[in-house]
LUMLODREN-570469 format. One record per atom (N, C-alpha, C, CB): residue in one letter; y, z, x. Coordinates in pm, whole numbers, padded with zeros to 5 digits, always signed. Atoms other than C-alpha are relative to their C-alpha. Glycine has a CB too. Example, Ala and Ser with C-alpha at 12.3 -4.5 7.8 and 13.67 -1.06 7.14 Angstrom:
2
A-00119+00000+00089
A-00450+00780+01230
A+00120+00000+00090
A+00003+00125-00099
S-00119-00006-00082
S-00106+00714+01367
S+00109+00073-00077
S+00046-00142+00041
END
This chain:
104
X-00060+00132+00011
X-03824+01740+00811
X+00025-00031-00147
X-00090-00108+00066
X-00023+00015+00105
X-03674+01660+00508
X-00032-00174-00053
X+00133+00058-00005
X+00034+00120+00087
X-03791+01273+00470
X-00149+00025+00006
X+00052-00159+00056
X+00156-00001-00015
X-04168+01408+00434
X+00005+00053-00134
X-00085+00094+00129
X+00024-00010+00145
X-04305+01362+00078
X-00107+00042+00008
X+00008-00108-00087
X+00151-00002+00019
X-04648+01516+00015
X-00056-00013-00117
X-00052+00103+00040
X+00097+00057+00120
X-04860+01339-00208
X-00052+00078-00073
X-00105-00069+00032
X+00020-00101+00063
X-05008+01628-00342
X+00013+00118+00022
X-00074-00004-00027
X-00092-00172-00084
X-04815+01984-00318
X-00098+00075+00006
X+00136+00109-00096
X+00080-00139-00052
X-04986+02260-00174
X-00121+00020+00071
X-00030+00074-00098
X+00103+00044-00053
X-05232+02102-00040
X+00013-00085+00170
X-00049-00084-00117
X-00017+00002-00114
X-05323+02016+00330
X-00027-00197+00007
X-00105+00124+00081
X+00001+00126+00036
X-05318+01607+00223
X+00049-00093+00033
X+00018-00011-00076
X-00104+00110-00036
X-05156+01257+00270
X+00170+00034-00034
X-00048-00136-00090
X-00176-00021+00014
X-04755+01250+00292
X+00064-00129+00038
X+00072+00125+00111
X-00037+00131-00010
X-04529+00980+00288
X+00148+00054+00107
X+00026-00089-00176
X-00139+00014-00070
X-04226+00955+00546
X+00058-00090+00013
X+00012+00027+00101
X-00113+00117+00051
X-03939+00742+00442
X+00105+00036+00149
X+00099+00044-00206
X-00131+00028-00078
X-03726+00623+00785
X+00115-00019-00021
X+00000-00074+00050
X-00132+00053+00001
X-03389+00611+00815
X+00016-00113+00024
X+00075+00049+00068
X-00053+00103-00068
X-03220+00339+00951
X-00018+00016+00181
X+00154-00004-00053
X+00026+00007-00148
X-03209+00459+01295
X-00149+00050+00045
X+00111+00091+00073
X+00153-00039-00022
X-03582+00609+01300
X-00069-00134-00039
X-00058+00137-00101
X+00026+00064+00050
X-03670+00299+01143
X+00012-00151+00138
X+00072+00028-00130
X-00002+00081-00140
X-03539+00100+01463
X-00013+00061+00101
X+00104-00066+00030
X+00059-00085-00088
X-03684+00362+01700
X-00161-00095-00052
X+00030+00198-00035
X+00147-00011+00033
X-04001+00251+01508
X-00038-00157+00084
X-00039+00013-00201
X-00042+00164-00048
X-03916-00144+01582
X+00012-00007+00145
X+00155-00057-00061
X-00014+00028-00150
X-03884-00105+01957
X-00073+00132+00080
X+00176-00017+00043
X+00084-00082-00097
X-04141+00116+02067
X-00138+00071-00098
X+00114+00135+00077
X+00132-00040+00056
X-04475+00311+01961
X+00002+00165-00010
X-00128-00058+00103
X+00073-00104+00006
X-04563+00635+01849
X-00119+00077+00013
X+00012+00008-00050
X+00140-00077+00012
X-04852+00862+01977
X-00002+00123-00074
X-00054+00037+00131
X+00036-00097+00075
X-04971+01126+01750
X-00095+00107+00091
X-00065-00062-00123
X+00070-00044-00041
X-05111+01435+01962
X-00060+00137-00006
X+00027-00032+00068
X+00043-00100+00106
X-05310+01724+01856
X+00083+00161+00152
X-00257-00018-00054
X+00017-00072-00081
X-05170+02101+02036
X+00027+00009+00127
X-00074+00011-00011
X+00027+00000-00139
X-05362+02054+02291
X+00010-00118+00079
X-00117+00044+00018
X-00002+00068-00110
X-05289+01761+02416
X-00102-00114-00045
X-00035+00088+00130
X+00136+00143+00066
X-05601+01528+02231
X+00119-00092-00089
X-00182+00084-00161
X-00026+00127+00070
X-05507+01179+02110
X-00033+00040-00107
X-00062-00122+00037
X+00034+00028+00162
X-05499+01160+01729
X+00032-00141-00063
X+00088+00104-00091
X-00032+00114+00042
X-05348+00841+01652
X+00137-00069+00071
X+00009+00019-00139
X-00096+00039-00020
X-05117+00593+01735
X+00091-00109-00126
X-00036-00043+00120
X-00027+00066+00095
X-04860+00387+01533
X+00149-00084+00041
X-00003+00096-00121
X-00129+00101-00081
X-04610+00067+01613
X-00059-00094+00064
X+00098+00071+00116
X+00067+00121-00080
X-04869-00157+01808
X-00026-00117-00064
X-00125+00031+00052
X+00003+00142+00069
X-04932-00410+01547
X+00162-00018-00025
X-00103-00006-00159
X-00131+00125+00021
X-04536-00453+01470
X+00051-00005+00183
X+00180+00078-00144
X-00032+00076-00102
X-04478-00468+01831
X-00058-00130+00074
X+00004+00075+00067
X+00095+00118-00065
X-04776-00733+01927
X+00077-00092-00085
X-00187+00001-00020
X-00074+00121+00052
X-04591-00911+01645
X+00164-00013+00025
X-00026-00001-00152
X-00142+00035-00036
X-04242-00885+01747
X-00023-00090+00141
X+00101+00152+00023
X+00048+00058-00089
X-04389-00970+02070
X-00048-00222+00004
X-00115+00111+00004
X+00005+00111+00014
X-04518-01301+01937
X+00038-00089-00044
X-00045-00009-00012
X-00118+00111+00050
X-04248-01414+01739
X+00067-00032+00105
X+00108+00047-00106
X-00095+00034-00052
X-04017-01370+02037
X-00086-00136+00110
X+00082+00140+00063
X+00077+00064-00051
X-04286-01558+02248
X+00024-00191-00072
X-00141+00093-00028
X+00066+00159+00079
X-04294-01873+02005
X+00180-00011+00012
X-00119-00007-00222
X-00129+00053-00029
X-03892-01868+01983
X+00014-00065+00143
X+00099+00111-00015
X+00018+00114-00114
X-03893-01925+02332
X-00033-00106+00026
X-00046+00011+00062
X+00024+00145+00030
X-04095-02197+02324
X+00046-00097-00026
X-00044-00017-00057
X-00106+00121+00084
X-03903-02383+02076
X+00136-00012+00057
X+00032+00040-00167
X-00151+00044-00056
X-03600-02302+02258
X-00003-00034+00125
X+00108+00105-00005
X+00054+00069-00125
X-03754-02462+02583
X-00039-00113-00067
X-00118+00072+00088
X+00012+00176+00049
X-03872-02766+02381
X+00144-00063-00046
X-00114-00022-00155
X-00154+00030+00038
X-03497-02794+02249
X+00105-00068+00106
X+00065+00137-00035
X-00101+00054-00094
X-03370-02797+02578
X-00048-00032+00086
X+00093+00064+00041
X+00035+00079-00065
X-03581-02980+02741
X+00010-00147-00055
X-00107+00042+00032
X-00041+00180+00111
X-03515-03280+02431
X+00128-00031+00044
X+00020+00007-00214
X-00146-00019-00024
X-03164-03203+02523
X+00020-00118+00134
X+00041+00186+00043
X-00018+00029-00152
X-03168-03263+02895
X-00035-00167+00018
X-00117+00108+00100
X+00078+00103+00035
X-03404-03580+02809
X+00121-00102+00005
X-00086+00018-00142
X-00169+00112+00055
X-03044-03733+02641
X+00052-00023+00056
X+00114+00021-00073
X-00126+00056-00022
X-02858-03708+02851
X+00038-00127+00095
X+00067+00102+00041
X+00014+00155-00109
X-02758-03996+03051
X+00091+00007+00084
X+00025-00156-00066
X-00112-00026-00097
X-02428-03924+03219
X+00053+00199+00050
X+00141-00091-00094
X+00008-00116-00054
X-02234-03626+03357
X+00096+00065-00127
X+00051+00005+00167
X-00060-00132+00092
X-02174-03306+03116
X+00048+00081+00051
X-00075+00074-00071
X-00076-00131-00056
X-01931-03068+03148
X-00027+00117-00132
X+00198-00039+00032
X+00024-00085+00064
X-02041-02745+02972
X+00072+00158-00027
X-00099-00007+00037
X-00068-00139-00014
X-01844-02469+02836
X-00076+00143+00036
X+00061+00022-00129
X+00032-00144-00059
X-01865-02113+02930
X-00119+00062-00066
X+00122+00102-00018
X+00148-00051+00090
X-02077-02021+02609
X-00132-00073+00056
X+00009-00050-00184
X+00120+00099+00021
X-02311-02285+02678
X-00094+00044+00146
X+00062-00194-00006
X+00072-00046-00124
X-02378-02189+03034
X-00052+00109+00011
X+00064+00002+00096
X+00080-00150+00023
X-02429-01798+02959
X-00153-00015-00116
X+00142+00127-00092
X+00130+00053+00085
X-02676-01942+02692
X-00112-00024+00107
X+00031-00153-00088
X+00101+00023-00053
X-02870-02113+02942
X-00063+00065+00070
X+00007-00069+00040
X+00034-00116-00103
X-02881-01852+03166
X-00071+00052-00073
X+00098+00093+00060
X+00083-00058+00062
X-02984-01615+02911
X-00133-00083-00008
X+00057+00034-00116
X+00144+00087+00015
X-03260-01866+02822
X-00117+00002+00133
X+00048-00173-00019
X+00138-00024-00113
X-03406-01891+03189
X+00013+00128+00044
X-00007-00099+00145
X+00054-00120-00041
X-03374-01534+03257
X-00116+00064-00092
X+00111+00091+00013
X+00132-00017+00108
X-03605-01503+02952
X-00137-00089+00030
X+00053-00052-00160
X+00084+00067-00074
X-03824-01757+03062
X-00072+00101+00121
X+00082-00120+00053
X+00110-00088-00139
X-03900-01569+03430
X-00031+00136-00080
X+00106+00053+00194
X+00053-00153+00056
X-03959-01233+03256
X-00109-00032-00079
X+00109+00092-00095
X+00114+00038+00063
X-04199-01422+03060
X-00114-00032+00094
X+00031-00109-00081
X+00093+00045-00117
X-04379-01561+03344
X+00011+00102+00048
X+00023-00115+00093
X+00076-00091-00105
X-04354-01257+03530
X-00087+00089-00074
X+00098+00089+00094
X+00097-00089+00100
X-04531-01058+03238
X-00132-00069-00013
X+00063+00017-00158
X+00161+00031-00020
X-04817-01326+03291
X-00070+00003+00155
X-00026-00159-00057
X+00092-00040-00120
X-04893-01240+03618
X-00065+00125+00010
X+00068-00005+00113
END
């Protein structure tokens, strides 16, 4: 592999591997296991930025359920909503049930 730097040559030591762009969003949407041979666990790597991608998208939601629930609050008469606005919402509660179904 040519993005593998080793910290100290010739030696069996730490190494640095510089991602691309697209290895770099391989890294961002999923986890790497490290496994020895035979088949033994050695390490894994990607679980802390996914628990946190995980909990940013978690808290957006939120806020974009308190948004449009302030929204709905307003209104007082009858809205007519364009096309964007309706694929929005959608998107929004199909995100919603996938959320709830991931807490069951």
């Amino acid at each position: 592999m040519d993005n593998i730097t080793h910290m100290v040559p010739v030696t069996n030591s730490q190494c640095v591997i510089t991602l691309d762009p697209f290895q770099y969003n391989y890294y961002q949407q999923g986890c790497i296991e490290i496994h020895s041979p035979e088949g033994e666990y050695l390490e894994s790597i990607g679980y802390t930025i996914q628990k946190k991608i995980r909990e940013e998208q978690s808290t957006q939601l939120q806020e974009q359920i308190i948004l449009l629930q302030s929204l709905c609050e307003k209104i007082t008469q009858d809205v007519e909503l364009p096309a964007q606005a309706v694929a929005g919402l959608g998107d929004l509660l199909f995100r919603i049930k996938a959320q709830i179904d991931q807490r069951k």
